[in-house]
C-alpha positions in Angstrom: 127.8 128.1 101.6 128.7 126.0 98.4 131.4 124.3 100.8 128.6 123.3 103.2 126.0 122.4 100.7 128.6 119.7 98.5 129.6 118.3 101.6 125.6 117.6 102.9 125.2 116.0 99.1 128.6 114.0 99.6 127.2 112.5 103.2 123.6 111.5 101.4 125.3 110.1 98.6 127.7 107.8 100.8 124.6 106.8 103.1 122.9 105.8 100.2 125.8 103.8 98.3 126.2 101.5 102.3 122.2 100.9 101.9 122.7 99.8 98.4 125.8 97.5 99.7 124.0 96.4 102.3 120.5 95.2 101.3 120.9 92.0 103.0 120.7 93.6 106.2 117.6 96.4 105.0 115.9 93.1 103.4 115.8 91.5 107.0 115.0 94.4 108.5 112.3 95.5 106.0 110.3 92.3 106.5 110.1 92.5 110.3 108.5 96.0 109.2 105.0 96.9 109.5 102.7 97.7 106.4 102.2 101.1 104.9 99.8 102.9 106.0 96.5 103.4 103.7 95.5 106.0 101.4 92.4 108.7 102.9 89.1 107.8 101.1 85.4 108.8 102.7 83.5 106.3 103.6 80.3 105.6 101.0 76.6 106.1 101.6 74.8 103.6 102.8 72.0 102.0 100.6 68.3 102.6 101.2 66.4 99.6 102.8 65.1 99.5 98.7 68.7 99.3 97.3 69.9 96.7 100.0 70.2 93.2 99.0 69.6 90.5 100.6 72.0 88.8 103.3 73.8 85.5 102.0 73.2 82.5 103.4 76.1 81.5 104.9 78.4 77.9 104.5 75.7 77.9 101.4 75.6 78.0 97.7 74.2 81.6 95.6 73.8 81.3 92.1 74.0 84.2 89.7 74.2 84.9 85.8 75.8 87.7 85.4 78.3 88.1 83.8 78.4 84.1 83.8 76.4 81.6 85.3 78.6 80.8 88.3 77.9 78.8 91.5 79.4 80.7 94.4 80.0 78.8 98.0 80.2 81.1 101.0 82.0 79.5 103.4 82.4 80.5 107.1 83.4 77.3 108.1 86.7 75.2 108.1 84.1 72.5 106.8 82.6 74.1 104.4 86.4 74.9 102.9 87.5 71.4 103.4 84.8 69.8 101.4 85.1 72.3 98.3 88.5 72.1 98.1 88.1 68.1 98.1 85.8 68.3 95.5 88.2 70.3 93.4 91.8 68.9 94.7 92.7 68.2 90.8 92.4 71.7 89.8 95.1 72.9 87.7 94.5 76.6 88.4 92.3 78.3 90.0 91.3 82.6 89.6 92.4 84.3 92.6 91.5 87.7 94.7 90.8 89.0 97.9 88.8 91.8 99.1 90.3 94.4 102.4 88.1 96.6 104.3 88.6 99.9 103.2 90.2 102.8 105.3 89.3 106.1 105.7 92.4 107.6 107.7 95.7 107.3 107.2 97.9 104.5 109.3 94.7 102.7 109.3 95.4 99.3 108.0 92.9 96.2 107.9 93.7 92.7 107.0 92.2 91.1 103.9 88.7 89.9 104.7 88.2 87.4 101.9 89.9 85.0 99.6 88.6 84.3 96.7 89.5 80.6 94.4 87.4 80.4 91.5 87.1 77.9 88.4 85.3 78.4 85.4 81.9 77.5 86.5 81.9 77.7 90.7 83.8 80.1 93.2 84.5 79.5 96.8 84.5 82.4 99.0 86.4 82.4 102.1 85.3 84.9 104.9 88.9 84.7 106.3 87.5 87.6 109.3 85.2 85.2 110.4 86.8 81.8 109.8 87.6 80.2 113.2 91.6 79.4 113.9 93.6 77.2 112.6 93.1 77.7 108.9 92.0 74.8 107.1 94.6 72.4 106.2 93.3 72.3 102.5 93.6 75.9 102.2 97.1 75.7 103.6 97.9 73.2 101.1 96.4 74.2 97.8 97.9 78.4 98.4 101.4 76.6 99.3 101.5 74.5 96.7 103.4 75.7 93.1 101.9 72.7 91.4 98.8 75.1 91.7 98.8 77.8 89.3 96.9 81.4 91.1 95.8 83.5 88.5 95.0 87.3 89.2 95.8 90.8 88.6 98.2 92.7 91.1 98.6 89.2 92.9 102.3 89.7 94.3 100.4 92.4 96.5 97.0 90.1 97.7 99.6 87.3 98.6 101.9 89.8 101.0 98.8 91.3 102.3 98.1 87.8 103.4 101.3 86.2 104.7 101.2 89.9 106.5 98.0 89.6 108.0 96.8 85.8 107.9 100.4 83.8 107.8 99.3 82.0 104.5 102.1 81.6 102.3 100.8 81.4 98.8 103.1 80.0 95.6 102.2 79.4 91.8 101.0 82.8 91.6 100.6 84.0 87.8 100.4 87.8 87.4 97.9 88.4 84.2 99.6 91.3 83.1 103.2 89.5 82.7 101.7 87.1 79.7 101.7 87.7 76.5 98.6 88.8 75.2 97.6 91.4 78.2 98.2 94.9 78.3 100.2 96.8 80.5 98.6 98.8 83.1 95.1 97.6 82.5 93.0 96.9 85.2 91.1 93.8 85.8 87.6 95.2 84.1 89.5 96.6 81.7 91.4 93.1 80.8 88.3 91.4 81.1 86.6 93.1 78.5 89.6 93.2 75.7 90.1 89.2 76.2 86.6 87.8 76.7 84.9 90.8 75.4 82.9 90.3 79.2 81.9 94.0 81.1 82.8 93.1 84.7 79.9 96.3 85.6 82.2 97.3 88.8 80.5 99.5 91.3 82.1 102.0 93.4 79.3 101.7 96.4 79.9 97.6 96.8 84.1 98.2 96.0 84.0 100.5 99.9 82.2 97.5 101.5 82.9 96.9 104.9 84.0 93.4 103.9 84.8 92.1 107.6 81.5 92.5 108.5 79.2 89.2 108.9 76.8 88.2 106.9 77.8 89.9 103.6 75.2 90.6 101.5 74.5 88.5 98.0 75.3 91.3 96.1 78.5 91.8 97.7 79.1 88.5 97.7 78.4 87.8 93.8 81.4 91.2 93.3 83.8 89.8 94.8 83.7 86.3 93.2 83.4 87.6 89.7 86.7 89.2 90.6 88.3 85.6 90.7 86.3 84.2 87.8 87.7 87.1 85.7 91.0 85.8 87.0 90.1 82.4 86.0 88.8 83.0 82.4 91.4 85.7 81.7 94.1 83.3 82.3 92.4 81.0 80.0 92.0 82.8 77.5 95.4 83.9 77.5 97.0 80.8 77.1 94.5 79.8 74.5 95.4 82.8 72.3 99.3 81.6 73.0 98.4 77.9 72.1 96.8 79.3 69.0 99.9 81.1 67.7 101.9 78.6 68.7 103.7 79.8 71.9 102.7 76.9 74.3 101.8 72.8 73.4 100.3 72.8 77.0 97.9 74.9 78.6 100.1 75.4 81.6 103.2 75.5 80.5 105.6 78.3 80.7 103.3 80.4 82.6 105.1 81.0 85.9 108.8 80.4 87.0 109.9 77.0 88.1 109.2 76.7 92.0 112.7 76.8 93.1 113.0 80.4 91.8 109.5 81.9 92.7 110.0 84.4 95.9 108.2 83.7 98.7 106.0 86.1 100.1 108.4 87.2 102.9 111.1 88.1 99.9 108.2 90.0 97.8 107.8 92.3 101.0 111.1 92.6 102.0 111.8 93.7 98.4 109.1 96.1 98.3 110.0 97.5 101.5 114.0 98.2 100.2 112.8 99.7 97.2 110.2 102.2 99.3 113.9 103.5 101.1 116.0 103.6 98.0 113.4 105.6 97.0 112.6 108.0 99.8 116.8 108.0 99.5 117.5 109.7 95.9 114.0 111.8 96.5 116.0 113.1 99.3 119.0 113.3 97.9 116.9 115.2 94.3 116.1 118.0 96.9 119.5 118.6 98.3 120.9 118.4 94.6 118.0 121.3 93.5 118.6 123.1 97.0 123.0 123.3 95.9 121.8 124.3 92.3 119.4 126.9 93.6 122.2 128.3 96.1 124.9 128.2 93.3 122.6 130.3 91.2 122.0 132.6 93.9 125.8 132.8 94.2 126.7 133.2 90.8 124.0 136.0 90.4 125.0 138.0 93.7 128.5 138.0 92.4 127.3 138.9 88.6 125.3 141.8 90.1 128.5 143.3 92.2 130.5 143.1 89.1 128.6 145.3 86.7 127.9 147.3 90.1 
């Protein structure tokens, strides 16, 4: 038995050391994969006809005030995105987030409904499920472009949900939580409110909106651009409070990695894909390790117990 159970852990050790060797080959491999599936959550109730607010008026402009004033474009047409991005083509950053319909089984995986690019004062919101093909060349441009600094929280995983899904590439991306100042592990509310001392006042009901469907509402609509104004001011804020101790001269300086060594989104999934097997490997390989200890024990006692016998 002992024989049987080292050699098993010998043959998942060697499978495991040719993965490691040969990650060039998993890595291509990995990113012709599909995407995980989604975790089970149940679907919300739906809000009384009192509770509903009111649908937003599409390819138009909704102004709210909380938690800042902010001008918020809804755009449903290529048009629409052409002519704010045009406006705005000087930008040196811009707050960035996207918003997926939520699933309710597992293997049930929807492409991100919404892009968010916000500055300090207006957001655009793109209703990607609705937005007729090909994308807009300005979009194309500006997510492509590392001269154009994305700012967001957990914004490796937006931009391979949409090179997945959508086929937009999306460079210049600035995680929040990798500059100095932000604290690990915090989530976007909570980062909000330790920087800009700004409550973000998530819901639960409007983060399980069925954001592929057409029109969303205003309310919806005013979530998820907050999202990419926190992004925006966070970022901001950040580098001020680096500027201020002296870390940075410029406001974007040193903030992501030089172009030619940012991974495209194709690497970032292929990456994340390889680590998923490495890991399903030595979780393997931990239960054939406990199940030789367990037997070995077993062993040991049996031959204990015929010895005092």
């Amino acid at each position: 038995m002992l024989r049987s159970n080292r050699r098993r852990v010998l043959v998942l050790r060697s499978n495991l050391l040719r993965l490691t060797l040969l990650l060039p080959s998993v890595t291509t491999a990995a990113a012709l994969a599909g995407p995980p599936p989604s975790r089970r959550r149940h679907p919300p109730a739906r809000p009384s006809a009192a509770e509903a607010s009111p649908a937003a008026s599409e390819n138009a402009v909704l102004q709210v005030e909380s938690p800042t004033a902010l001008s918020i474009t809804y755009a449903t047409e290529s048009s629409c995105v052409e002519s704010w991005l045009s406006a705005r083509r000087h930008e040196p950053a811009f707050g960035f987030d996207t918003e997926t319909r939520p699933a309710f089984r597992k293997g049930v995986v929807f492409a991100p409904a919404t892009l968010q690019l916000s500055t300090a004062t207006d957001c655009l919101v793109v209703h990607l499920a609705h937005l007729e093909a090909p994308w807009p060349a300005a979009l194309v441009e500006v997510l492509a472009s590392p001269e154009t600094l994305m700012c967001g929280l957990g914004i490796d995983d937006d931009a391979v949900e949409l090179w997945l899904h959508h086929g937009l590439e999306v460079f210049g991306r600035v995680e929040l939580l990798r500059m100095p100042g932000a604290t690990k592990g915090s989530s976007l509310a909570g980062l909000a409110e330790t920087v800009l001392g700004v409550r973000l006042g998530k819901s639960k009901r409007l983060t399980m909106t069925r954001w592929d469907k057409r029109p969303l509402r205003n309310d919806e609509l005013a979530y998820a651009a907050v999202d990419a104004w926190a992004g925006y001011a966070c970022h901001g804020a950040l580098l001020q409070g680096q500027a201020g101790a002296g870390g940075v001269s410029d406001l974007t300086e040193g903030v992501t990695e030089p172009s030619c060594q940012e991974r495209s989104c194709a690497e970032l999934y292929a990456r994340r894909r390889v680590r998923r097997i490495l890991r399903d490997g030595f979780v393997a390989l931990d239960a054939e390790l406990s199940e030789a200890r367990l037997a070995l024990t077993l062993t040991l006692t049996l031959a204990l117990t015929l010895t005092l016998n």
